[in-house]
DRENPA-15821 format. One record per atom (N, C-alpha, C): x, y, z; residue in one letter. Coordinates in steps of 0.05 Angstrom, whole numbers, padded with zeros to 5 digits, always signed. Atoms other than C-alpha are relative to their C-alpha. Layout:
N
XYZA
...
//
This chain:
259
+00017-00024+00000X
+00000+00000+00000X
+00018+00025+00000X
-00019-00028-00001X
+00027+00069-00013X
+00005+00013+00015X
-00004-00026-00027X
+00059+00119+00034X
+00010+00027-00011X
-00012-00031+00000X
+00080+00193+00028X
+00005+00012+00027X
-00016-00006-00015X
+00118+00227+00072X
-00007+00032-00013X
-00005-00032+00004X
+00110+00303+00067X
+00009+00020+00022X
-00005-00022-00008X
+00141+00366+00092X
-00022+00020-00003X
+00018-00015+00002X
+00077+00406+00109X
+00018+00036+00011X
-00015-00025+00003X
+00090+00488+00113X
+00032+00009+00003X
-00036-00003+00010X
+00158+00493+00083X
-00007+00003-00029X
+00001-00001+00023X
+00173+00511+00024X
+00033-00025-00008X
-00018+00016+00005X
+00238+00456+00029X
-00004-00013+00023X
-00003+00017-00015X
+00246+00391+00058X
+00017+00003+00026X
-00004-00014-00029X
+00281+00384+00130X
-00010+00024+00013X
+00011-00029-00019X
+00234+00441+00156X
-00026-00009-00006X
+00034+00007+00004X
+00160+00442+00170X
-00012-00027+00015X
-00001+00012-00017X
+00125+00397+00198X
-00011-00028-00014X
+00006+00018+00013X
+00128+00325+00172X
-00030-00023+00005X
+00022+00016-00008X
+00069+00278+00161X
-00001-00033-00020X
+00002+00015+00010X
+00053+00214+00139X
-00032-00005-00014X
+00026+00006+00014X
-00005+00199+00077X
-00010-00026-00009X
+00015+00017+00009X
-00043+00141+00065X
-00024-00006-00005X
+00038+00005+00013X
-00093+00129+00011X
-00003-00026+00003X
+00007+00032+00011X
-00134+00075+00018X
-00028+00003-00014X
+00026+00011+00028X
-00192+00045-00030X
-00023+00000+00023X
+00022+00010-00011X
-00236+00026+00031X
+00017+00000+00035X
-00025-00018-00023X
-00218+00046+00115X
+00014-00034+00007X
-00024+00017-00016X
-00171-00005+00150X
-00020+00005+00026X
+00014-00004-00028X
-00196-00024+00223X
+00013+00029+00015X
-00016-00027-00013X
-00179+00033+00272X
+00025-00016+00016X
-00015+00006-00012X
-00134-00016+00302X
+00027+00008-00014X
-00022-00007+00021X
-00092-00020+00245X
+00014+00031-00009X
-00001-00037+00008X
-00095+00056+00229X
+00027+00003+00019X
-00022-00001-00022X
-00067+00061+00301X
+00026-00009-00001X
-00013+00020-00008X
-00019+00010+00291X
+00023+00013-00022X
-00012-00003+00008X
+00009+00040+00234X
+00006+00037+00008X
-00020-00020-00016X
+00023+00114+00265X
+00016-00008+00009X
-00024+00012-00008X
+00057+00080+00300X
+00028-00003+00006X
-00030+00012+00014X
+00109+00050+00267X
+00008+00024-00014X
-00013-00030+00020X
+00108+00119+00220X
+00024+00016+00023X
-00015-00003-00020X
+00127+00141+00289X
+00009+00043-00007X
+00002-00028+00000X
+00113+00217+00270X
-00026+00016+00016X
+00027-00014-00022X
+00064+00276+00301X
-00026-00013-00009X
+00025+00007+00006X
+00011+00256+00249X
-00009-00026-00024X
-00001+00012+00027X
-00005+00205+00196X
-00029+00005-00003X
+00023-00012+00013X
-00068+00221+00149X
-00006-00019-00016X
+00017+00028+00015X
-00113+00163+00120X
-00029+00019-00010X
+00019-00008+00014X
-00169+00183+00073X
-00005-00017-00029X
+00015+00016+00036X
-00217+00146+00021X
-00017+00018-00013X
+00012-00011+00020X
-00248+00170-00037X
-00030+00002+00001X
+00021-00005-00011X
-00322+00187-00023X
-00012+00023-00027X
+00015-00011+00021X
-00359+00208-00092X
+00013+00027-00004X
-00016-00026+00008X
-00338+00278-00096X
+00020+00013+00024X
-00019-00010-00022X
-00301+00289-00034X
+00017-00024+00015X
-00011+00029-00020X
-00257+00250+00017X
+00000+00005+00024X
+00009-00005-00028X
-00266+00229+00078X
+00031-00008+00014X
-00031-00008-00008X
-00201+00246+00117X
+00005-00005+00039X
-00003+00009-00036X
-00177+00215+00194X
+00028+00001+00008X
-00033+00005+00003X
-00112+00228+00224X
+00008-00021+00028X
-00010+00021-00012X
-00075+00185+00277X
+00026+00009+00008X
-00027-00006-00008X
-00014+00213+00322X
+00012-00037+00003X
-00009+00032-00008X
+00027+00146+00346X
-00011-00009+00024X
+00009+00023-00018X
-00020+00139+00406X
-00031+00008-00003X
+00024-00007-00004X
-00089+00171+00394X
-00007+00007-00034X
+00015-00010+00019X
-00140+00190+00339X
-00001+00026+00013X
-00001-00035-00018X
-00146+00267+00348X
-00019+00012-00024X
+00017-00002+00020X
-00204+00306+00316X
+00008+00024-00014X
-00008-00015+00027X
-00170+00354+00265X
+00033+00004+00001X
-00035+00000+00011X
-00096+00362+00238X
+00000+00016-00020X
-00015-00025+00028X
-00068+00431+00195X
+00018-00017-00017X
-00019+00000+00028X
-00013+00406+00167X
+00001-00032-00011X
+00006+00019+00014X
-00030+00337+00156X
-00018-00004-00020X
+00012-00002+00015X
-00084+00350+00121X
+00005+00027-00033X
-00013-00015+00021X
-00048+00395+00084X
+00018-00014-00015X
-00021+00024+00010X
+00006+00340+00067X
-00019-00015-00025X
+00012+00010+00015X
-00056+00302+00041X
-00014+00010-00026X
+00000-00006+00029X
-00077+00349-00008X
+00018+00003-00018X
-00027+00003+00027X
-00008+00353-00035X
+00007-00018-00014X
+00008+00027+00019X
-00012+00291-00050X
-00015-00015-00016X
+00017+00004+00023X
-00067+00286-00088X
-00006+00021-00019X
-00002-00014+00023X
-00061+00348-00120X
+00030-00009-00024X
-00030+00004+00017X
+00012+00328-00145X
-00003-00036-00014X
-00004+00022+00005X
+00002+00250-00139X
-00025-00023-00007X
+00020+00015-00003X
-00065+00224-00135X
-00023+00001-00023X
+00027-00004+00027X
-00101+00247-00202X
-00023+00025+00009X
+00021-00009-00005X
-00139+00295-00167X
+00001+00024-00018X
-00006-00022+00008X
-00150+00351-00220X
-00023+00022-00005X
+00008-00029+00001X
-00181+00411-00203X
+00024+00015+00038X
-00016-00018-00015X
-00152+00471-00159X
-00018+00003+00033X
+00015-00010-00015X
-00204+00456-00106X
-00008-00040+00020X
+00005+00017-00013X
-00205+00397-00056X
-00026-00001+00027X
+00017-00004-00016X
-00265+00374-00001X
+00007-00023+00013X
-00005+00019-00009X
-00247+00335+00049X
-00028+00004+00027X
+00025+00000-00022X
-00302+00310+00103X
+00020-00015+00017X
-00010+00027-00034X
-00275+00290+00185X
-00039-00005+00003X
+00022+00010-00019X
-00327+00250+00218X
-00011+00026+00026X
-00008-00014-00024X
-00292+00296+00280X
-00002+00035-00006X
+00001-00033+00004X
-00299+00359+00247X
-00016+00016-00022X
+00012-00007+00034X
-00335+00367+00185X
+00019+00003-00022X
-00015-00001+00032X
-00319+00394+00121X
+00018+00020+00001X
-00022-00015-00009X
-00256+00425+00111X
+00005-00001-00034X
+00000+00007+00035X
-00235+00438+00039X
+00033+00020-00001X
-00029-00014+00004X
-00163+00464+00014X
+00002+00006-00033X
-00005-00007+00025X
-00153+00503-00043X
+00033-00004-00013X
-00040+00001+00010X
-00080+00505-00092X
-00006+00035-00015X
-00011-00025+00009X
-00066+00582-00111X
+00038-00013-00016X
-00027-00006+00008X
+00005+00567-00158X
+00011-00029+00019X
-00008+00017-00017X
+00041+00529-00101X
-00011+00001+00025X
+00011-00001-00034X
+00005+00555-00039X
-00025-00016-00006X
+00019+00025-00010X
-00036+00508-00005X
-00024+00015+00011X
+00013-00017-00020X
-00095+00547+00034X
-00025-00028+00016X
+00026+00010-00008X
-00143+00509+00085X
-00021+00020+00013X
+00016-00012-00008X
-00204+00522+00107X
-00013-00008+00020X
+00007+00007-00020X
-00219+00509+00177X
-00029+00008+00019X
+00014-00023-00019X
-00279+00527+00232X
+00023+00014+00013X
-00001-00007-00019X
-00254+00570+00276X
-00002-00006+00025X
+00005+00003-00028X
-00247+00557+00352X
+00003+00026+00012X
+00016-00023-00019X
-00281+00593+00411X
+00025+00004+00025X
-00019+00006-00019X
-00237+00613+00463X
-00011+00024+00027X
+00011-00026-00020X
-00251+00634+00538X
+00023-00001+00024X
-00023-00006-00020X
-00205+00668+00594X
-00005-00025+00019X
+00005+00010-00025X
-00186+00619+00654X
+00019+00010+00015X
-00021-00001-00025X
-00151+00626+00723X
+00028-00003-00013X
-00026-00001+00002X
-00075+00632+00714X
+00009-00020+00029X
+00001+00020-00020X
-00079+00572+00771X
+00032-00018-00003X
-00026+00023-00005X
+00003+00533+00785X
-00005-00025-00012X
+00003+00024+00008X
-00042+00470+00769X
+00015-00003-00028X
+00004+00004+00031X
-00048+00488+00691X
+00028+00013-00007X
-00027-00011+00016X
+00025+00529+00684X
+00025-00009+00009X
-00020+00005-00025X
+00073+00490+00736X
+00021-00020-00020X
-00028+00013+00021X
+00103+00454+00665X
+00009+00015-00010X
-00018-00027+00019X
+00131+00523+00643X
+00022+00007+00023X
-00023-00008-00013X
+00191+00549+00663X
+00002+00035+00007X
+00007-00024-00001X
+00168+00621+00645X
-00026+00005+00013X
+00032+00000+00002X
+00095+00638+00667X
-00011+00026-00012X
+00016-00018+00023X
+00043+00664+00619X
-00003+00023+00016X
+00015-00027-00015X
+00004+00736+00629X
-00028-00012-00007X
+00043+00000-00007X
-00059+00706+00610X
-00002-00039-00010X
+00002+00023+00001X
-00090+00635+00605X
-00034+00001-00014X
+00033+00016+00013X
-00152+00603+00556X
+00007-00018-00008X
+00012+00024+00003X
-00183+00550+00542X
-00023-00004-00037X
+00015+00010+00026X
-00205+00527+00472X
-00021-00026+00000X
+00007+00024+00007X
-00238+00469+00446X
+00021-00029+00012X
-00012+00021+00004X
-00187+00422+00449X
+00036+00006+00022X
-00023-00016-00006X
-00122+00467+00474X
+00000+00020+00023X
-00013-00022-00009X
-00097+00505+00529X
+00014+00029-00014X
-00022-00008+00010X
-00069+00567+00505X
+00017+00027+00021X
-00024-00025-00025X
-00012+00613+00543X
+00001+00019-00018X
-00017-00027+00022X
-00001+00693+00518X
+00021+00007+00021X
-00025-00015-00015X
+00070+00718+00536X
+00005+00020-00011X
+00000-00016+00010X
+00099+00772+00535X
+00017+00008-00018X
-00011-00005+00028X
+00149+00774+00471X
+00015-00025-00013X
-00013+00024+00017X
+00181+00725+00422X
+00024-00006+00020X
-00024+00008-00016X
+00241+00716+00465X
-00017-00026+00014X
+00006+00022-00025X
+00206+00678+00521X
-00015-00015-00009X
+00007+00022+00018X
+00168+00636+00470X
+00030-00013-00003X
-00023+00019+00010X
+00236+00615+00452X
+00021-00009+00024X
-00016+00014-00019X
+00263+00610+00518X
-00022-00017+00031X
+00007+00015-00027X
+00216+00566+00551X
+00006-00025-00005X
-00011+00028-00010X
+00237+00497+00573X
-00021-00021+00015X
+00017+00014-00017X
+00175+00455+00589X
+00003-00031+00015X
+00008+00036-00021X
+00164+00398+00638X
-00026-00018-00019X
+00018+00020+00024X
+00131+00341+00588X
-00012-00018+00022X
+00011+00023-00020X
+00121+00302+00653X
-00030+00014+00006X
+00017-00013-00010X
+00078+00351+00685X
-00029+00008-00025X
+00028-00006+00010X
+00043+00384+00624X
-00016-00027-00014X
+00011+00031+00011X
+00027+00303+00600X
-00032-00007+00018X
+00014+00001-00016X
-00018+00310+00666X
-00023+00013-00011X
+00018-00007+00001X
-00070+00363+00642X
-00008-00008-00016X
+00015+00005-00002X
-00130+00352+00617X
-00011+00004-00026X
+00006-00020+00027X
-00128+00378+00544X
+00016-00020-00026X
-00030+00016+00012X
-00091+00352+00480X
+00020+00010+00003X
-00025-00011+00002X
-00042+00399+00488X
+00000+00025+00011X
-00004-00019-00010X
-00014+00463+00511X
+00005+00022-00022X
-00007-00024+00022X
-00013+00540+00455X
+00014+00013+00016X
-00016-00030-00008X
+00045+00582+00477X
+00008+00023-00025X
-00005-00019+00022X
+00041+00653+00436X
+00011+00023+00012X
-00007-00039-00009X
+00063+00729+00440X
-00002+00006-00033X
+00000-00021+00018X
+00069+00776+00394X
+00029-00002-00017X
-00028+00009+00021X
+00126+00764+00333X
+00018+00026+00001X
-00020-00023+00002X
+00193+00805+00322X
+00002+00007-00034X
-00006+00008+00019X
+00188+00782+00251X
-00031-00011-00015X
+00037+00013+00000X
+00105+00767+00245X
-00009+00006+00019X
+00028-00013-00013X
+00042+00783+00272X
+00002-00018+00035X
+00002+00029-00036X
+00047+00717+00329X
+00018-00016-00007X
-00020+00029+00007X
+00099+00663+00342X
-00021-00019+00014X
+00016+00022-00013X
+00073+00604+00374X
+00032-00015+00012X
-00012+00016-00008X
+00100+00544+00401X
-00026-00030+00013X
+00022+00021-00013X
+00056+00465+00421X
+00003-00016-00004X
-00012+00021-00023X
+00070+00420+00469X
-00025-00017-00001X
+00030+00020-00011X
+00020+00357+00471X
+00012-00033+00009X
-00016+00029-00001X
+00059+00300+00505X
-00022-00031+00011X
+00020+00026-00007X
-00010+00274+00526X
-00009-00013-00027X
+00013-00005+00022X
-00024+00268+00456X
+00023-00015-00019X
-00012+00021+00018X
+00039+00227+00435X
+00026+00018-00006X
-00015-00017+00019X
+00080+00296+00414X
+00012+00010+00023X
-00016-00020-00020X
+00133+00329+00464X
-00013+00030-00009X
+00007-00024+00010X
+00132+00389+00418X
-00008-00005-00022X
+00004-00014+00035X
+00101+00399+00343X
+00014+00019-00016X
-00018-00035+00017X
+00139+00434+00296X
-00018+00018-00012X
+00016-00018+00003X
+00084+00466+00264X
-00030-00015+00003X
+00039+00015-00020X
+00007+00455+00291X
-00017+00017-00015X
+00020-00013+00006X
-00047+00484+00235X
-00025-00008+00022X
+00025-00005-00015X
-00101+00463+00283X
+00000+00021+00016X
-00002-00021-00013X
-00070+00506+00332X
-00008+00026-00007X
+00006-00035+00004X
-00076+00565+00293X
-00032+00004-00008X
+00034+00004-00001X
-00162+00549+00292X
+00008+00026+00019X
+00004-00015-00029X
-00144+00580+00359X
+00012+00028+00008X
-00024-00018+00000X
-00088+00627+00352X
-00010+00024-00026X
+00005-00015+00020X
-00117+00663+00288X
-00024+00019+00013X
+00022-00027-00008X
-00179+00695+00319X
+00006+00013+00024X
-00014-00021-00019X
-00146+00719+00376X
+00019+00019-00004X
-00008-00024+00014X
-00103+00753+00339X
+00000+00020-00021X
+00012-00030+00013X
-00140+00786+00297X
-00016+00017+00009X
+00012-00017-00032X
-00184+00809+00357X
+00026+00024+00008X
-00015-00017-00020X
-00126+00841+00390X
+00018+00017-00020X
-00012-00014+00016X
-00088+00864+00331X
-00015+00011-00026X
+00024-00011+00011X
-00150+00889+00299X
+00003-00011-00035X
-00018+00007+00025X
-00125+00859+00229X
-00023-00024-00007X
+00011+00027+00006X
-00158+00796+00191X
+00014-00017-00024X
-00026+00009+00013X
-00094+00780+00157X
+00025-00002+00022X
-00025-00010-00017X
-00039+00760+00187X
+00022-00029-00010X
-00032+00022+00013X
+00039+00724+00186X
-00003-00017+00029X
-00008+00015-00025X
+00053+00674+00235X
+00026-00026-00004X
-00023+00007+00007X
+00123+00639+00250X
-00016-00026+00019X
-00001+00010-00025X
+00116+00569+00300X
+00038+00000-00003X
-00032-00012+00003X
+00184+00574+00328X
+00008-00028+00018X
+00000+00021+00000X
+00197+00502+00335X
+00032-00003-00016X
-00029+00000+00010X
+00266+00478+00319X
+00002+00000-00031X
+00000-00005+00029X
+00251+00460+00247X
-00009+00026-00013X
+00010-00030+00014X
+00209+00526+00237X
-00028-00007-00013X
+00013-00007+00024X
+00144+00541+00201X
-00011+00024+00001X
+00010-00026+00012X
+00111+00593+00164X
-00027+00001-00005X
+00026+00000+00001X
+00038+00605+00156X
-00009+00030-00008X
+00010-00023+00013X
+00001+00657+00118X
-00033-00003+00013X
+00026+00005-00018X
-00066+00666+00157X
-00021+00020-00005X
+00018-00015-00002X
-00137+00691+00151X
-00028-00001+00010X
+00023+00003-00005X
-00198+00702+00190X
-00024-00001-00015X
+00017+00007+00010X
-00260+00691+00165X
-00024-00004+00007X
+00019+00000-00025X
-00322+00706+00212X
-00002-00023+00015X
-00003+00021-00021X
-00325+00638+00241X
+00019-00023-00011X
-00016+00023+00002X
-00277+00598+00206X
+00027+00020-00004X
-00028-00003+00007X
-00205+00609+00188X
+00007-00007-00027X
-00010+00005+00018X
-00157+00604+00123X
+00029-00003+00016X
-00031+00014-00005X
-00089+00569+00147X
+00013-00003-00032X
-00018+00010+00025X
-00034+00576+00082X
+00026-00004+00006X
-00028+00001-00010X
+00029+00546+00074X
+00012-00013-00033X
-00005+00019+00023X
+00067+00506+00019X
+00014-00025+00014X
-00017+00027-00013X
+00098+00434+00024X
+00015-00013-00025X
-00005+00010+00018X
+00143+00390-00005X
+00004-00033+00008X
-00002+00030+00000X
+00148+00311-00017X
+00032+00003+00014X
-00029+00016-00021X
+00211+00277+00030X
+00008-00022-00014X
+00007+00030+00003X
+00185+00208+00012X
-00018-00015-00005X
+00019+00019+00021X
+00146+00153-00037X
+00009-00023+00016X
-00002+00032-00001X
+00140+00087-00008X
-00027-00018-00003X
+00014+00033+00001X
+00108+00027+00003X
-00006-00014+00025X
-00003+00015-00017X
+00085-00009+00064X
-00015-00029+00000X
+00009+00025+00001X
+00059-00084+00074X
-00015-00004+00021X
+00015+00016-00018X
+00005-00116+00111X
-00016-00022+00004X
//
């Protein structure tokens, strides 16, 4: 059965955040799904069948199903816009976990089209920040995500989290942002309950990270760096209740696996 390997937002291989794609004809049990994250042994792998005019799209870290993935699903349309026959400039992918999500091709940019997530203030409580090394100025709560605001790109890049501790809360993961030296927001996300120490780049995250900063920076365009050792880049746009996440990717790796 086929595999792909992509470099999601990069415009070159070694950077961005890699994923693994697998088309299949018809789904695989969820054991197997599981079984083969796995072994891919990356943040995300992306399984999707063909479904009359759209596809229906599931991703799979190496220990959980998780209900939406940016740059995996971004991997997966690169692969079927480049590899899979798919030809028009306009993909629809259906989650079970999320609905419909659809990714356009501009040239080489990729663009998704996400909902939006809701986000509300909480307590700045030791429980929820005692795996940072820095502590936030403010604390919410998304859907799915914690997220931390600090106060400048530096201390995004100099925090040092406890994976033991933040593995404990209650969330998939942890958003640490501020304000960019070089872009609108950096980021940074931690989900070690979730299979991932760190993510090099997290489009779901930015569901969460995009309307808050166009709230505060009054804007509905914006740049965003994650500042993750590999790096990525993201071209971003609000959209009353959903989001536009862009990036470009490139192929790593064509294989083959057996079962």
């Amino acid at each position: 059965m086929k595999l792909y390997q992509i470099d999601a937002f990069s415009k070159s291989v070694f950077s961005g955040n890699p994923a693994a794609v697998c088309p299949l004809e018809e789904w695989l049990s969820d054991t197997v799904m599981q079984k083969i994250a796995a072994e891919n042994n990356l943040a995300e792998t992306a399984f999707y069948v063909k479904n009359s005019d759209n596809y229906e799209i599931r991703w799979f870290t190496p220990k959980i199903e998780v209900d939406l993935c940016g740059h995996a699903t971004l991997a997966a349309a690169y692969v079927l816009f480049h590899f899979e026959n798919h030809n028009n400039n306009l993909i629809e992918f259906y989650s079970p976990r999320s609905g419909n999500l659809t990714v356009t091709k501009t040239g080489d940019l990729l663009s998704l089209n996400f909902p939006a997530d809701t986000l509300e203030p909480i307590p700045l409580t030791s429980q929820i920040t005692d795996g940072l090394n820095i502590k936030p100025i403010q604390a919410f709560k998304g859907k799915s995500d914690y997220m931390f605001l600090f106060n400048n790109e530096e201390e995004i890049l100099n925090l040092d989290p406890n994976f033991e501790k933040i593995s404990k809360l209650a969330v998939r993961g942890i958003i640490v942002t501020a304000k960019g030296n070089n872009s609108d927001f950096v980021s940074r996300f931690f989900a070690p309950q979730s299979g991932i120490n760190e993510d090099p780049v997290t489009g779901s995250a930015h569901t969460t990270l995009i309307p808050y900063w166009a709230n505060e920076l009054n804007k509905t365009q914006l740049s965003a760096i994650q500042l993750s050792e590999r790096r990525g880049y993201l071209e971003c746009e609000l959209l009353e209740n959903r989001v536009r996440i862009s990036g470009y990717a490139k192929c790593y790796l064509i294989g083959e696996y057996f079962l």
